[in-house]
Structures are given as C-alpha cells and as structure tokens.
MARVEXBA-738942 format. One record per residue (C-alpha): y negated, x, z negated; residue in one letter. Coordinates in steps of 0.1 Angstrom, whole numbers, plus 5000, padded with zeros to 4 digits. Each point is the difference from the previous one (the first is absolute). Example, Ala and Ser with C-alpha at 12.3 -4.5 7.8 and 13.67 -1.06 7.14 Angstrom:
# MARVEXBA-738942
R      y      x      z   res
R   5045   5123   4922     A
R   4966   5014   5007     S
# end
This chain:
# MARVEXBA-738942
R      y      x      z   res
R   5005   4852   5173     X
R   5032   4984   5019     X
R   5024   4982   4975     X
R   5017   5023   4971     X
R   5040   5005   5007     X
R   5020   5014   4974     X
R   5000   5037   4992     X
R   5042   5000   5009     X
R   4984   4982   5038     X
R   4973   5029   5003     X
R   5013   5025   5028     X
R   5008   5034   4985     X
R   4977   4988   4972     X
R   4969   4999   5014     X
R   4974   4975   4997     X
R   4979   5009   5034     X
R   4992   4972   5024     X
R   5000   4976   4970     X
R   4966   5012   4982     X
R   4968   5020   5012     X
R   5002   5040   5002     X
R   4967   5006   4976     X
R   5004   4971   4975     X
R   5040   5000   4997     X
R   5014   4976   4972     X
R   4961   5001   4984     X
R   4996   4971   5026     X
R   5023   4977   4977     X
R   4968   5002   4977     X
R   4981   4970   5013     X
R   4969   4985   4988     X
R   5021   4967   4985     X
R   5023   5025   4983     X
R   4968   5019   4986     X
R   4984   4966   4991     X
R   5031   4995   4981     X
R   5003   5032   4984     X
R   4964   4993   4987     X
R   5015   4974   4978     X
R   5018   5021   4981     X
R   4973   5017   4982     X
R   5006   4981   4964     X
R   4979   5025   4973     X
R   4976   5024   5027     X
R   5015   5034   4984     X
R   5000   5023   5025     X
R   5021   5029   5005     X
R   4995   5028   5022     X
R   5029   5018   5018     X
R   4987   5031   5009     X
R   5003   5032   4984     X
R   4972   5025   4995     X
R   4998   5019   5033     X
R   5008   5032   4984     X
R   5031   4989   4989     X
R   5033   5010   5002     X
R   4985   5034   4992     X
R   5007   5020   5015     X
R   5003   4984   5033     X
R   5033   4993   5016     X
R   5016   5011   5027     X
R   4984   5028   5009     X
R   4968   4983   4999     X
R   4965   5013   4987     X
R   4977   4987   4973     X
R   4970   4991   5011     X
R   4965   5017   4986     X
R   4968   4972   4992     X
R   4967   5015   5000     X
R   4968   4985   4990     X
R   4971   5007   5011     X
R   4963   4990   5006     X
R   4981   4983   5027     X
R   4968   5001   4981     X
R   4999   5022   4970     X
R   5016   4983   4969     X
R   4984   4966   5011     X
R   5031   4991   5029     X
R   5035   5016   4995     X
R   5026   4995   5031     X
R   5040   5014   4997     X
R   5021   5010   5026     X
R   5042   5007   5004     X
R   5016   5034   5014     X
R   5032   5005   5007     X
R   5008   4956   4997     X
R   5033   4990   5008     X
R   5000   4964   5000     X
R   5038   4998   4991     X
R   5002   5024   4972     X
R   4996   4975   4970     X
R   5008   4963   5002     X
R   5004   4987   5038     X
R   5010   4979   5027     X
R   5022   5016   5028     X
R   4983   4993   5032     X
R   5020   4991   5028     X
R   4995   5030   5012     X
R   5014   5024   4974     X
R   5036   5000   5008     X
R   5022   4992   5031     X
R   5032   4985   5014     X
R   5013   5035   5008     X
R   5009   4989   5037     X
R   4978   4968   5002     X
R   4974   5012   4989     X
R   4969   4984   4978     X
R   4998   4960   4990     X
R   4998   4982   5030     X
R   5014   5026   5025     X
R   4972   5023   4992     X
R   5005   5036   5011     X
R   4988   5027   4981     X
R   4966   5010   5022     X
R   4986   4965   5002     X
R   5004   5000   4961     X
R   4983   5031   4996     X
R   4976   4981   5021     X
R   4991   4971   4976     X
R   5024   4974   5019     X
R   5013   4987   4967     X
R   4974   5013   4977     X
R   4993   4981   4968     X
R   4965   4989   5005     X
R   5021   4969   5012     X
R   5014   4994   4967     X
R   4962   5011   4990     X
R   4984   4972   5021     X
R   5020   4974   4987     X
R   5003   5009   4966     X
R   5037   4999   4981     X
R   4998   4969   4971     X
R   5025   4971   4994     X
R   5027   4994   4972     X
R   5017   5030   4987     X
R   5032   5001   4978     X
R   5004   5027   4975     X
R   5039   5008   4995     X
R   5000   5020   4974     X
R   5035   5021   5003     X
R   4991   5020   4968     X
R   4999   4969   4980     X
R   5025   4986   5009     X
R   5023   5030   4999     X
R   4992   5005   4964     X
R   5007   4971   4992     X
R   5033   4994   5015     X
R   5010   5038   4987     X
R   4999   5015   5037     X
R   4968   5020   4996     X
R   4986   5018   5030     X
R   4994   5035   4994     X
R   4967   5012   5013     X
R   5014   5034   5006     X
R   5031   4989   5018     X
R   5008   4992   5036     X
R   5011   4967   4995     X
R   5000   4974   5027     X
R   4986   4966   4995     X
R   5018   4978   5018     X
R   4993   4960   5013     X
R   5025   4990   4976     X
R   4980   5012   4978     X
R   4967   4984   5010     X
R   5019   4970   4998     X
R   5011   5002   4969     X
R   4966   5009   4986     X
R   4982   4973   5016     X
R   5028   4976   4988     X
R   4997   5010   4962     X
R   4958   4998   5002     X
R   5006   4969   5018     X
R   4978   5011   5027     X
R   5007   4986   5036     X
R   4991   5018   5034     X
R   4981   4985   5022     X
R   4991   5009   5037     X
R   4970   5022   5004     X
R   5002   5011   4959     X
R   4994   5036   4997     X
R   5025   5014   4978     X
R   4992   5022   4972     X
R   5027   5017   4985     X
R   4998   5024   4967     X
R   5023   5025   4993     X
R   4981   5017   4974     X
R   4994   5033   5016     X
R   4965   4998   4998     X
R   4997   4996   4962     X
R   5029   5029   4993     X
R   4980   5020   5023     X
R   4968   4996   4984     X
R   5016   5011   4966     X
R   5011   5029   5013     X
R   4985   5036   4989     X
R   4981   5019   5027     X
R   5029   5022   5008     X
R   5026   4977   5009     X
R   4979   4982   5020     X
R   4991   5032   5018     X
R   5037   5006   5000     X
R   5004   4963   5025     X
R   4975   5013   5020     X
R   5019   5030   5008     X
R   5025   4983   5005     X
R   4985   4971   5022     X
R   4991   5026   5029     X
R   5037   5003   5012     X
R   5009   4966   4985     X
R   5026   5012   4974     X
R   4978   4978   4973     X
R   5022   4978   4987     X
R   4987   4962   4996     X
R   5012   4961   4999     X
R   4993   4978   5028     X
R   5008   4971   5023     X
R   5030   5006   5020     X
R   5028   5000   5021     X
R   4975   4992   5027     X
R   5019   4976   5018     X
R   5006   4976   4973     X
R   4966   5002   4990     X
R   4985   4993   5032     X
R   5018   4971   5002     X
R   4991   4990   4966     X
R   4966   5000   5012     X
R   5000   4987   5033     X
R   5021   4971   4991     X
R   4974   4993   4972     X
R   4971   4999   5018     X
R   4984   5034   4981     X
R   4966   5007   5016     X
R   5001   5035   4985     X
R   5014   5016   4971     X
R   4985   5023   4974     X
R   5016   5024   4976     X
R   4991   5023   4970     X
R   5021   5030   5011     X
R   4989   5023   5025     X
R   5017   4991   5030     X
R   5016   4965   4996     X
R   5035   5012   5008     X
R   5021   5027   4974     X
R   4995   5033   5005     X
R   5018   5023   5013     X
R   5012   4978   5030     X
R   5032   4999   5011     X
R   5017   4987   5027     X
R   4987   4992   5035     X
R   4963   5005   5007     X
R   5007   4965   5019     X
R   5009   4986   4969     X
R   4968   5010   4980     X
R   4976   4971   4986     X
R   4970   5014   5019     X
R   5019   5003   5033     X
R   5018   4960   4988     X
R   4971   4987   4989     X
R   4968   5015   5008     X
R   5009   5010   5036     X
R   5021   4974   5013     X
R   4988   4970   4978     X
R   4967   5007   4999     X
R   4997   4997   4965     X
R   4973   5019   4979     X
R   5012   5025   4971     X
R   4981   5005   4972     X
R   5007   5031   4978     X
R   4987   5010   4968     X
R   4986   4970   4988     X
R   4994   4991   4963     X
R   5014   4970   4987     X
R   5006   5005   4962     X
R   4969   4980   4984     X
R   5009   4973   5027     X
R   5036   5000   4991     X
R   4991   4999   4960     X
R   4980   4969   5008     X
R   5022   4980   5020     X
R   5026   5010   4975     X
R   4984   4985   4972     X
R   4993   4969   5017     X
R   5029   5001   5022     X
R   4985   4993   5035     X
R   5002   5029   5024     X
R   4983   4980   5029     X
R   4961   5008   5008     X
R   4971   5008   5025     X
R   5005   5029   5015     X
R   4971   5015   5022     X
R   4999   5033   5015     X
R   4971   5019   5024     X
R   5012   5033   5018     X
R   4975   5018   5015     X
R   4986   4995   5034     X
R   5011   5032   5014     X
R   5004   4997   5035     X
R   5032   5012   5010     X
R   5009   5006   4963     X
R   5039   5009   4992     X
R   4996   4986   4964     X
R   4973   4988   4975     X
R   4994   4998   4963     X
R   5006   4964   4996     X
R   4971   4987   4975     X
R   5024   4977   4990     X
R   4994   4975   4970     X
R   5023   4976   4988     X
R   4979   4968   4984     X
R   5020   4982   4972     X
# end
C-alpha cells in the first residue's frame, strides 16, 4: 500500500492505486495491529454479532428464506444437513467488493462488471486472511438518548460524521487507523420486538426500497470520516448502512463512496445490543473484533461469523 493522502487529496474520491483491488482498506489490518488488538481482551466474554440466518423474516429485499433439511447418511446413527435456496447476504453480512459499483467506474479497483461476476474481487480474499483487529462500538442509540436526540428506528434519518464524532467524544472513545467501526442505531433491537406483521410489512416494502430506515450518510462526509480515520471497515445494525429511501445522487451513495471507491467493507445487519449493554456498564467500547466470511470463491458477500471478544 503506497502512503495514505487525505480523503479531500483523493482524485474524484477514489482510493485506487493507493491499496490492493481484493483486500481494499482490510490491508490496514496488519499482524502488529492484530497483536495489539489481542490485548484488549480484559474479562474473555464473548459476544457474537451475527443474527440467526433466518432472520429478518421474512427475508429482505426480495430475497428468499432458505429451507434446512436433515437427513441421514446411515440410518439414525449419522445425520448430515444441507441449505436450499441460501443467499449469503440475506441476514447479517459483509458487502463484498463486488456487490455494488461506481456507476461509470465500475467495481473497487477499476473492476468491470464481467471480471466481477468472474471472482476477480471475490471474498475468499477477505476469507484467506481472515478480518480481526480493534473494533470501536459507537453506539448512536445511546448516545442519542441520552443527549434527547433519539434516533427513530422507523425513520429515515441520516447519521452524519458529526455525529460519530460527537459520540465517540462523549464515550471517550478515540479512532484509530485500521479500527473497524461498529455503529448501533438500534434498528436491530426495534425490529426484533416487532409483531410478525409489521415486519412482513418492511419486507414488502424493502423490495422497491420505500422501507424507511436510519443510517450513515450523506456519503461524502462519511467517506471522509472514514478514510481520514484510518477505518478498515465499518459495520452497522441496519439493513443497508446508509438511510433508506436514498436520495440524492447514486454517486453520492455510501456503497458507491465507500464500498466502491474506498474499498471499504460494509457490514449490515449486525447485532450489537448485548455488546453495547456491556461496554455501557463498564464504559469501554474498544475490543477484539474477529470475523471469518466464507471461502466462496468469487463470492459477492458472506455471513461474517463475526465475534467481538471483551
């Protein structure tokens, strides 16, 4: 990786030439920084991030659930499972690099669309390396509570870098290059209080994106915000990092800002409540944070398998 200008220095915003097409910003995660990270581990509570995999139920955007079967190898003695109908983004998940484009430039890197159908940035690179090294919760629900700004779950508000800043100032968290960033909004626990029909209701209305939900935006402020930190990759608890609807230029978006032309990994759907409660209590939002995505050659995203270790 060549030396890190400033996000305002990038040309037209884009990171390319300064990092590797497959690994993007991940490469920030090196072994010292891991080492490092390992430190942090204070009480050995572990907390996993992932969601069940048949939730949100039902699936979003247009998605469909998946159907487990057990069955036997040899009578009742050996039973072996299998997955129909998988989609390995439909619950908690890291965008691949290949999931969404520059509309004119194309995938991370320069990629056009056929090499990426093609497994050129596939995530068995982020696979092969495995994701782990500090991560930061921000926890924007928190904090909006307590300052009497609360984020509602079923609004389209924006989350803006001031904001992250203000949050990490009041936990007296500080960034550091190659965190990954965990921000909480809440969604996920207002979701999974929510009756079967509503939630079939956000479903509905996921599939022409008319859902209405918080998330991280405008994207050019929070692409800088990110870049300028250092962020190796940033995971959120809503279902597609940035507010829904989206409005505004597609150029503008957080997955076209940040995934495409920064090369940094989105993470969607990810539960942080019981890690949030616990750095709450004890007022330290810093920890291990490990992650394994599939090995799935040529894979446009992955459940992450991601654990954060207190």
């Amino acid at each position: 990786m060549t030396s890190r200008p400033k996000y305002q220095d990038l040309p037209g915003g884009s990171a390319w030439g300064h990092q590797g097409a497959r690994l993007g910003s991940l490469e920030l995660l090196t072994a010292e920084r891991v080492a490092g990270a390992a430190q942090l581990v204070r009480t050995g509570l572990r907390y996993p991030l992932d969601l069940p995999l048949d939730e949100p139920s039902p699936p979003f955007f247009g998605r469909e659930p998946f159907r487990h079967e057990v069955f036997s190898l040899l009578g009742d003695v050996v039973l072996d499972d299998k997955l129909d109908s998988f989609y390995p983004q439909a619950s908690t998940q890291w965008d691949g690099f290949g999931h969404f484009a520059h509309p004119e430039l194309g995938f991370h890197g320069g990629t056009d669309a056929d090499a990426a159908r093609a497994g050129a940035i596939g995530i068995e690179a982020w696979a092969e390396h495995g994701i782990a090294g500090r991560g930061v919760l921000l926890d924007i629900a928190r904090h909006g509570e307590a300052t009497g700004a609360p984020i509602d779950p079923s609004g389209s508000t924006a989350i803006p870098a001031d904001l992250l800043d203000a949050t990490a100032r009041a936990q007296g968290t500080e960034l550091r290059i190659g965190d990954v960033l965990c921000v909480r909004t809440g969604w996920i626990g207002w979701y999974r209080a929510l009756a079967s029909g509503p939630r079939a209701e956000l479903a509905a209305a996921s599939k022409d994106y008319t859902l209405r939900t918080p998330g991280l935006g405008p994207g050019p402020g929070i692409a800088e915000f990110l870049w300028d930190h250092g962020v190796a990759a940033v995971a959120c608890d809503n279902p597609g990092v940035e507010p829904f609807p989206f409005s505004g230029e597609v150029n503008d978006c957080v997955h076209v800002r940040v995934l495409a032309l920064l090369g940094v990994p989105l993470g969607e759907f990810f539960d942080f409540d019981a890690l949030a409660a616990d750095c709450g209590a004890d007022g330290t939002y810093d920890f291990l944070f490990t992650s394994a995505p599939l090995q799935l050659r040529g894979g446009i995203g992955s459940p992450p398998n991601a654990i954060a270790i207190r």
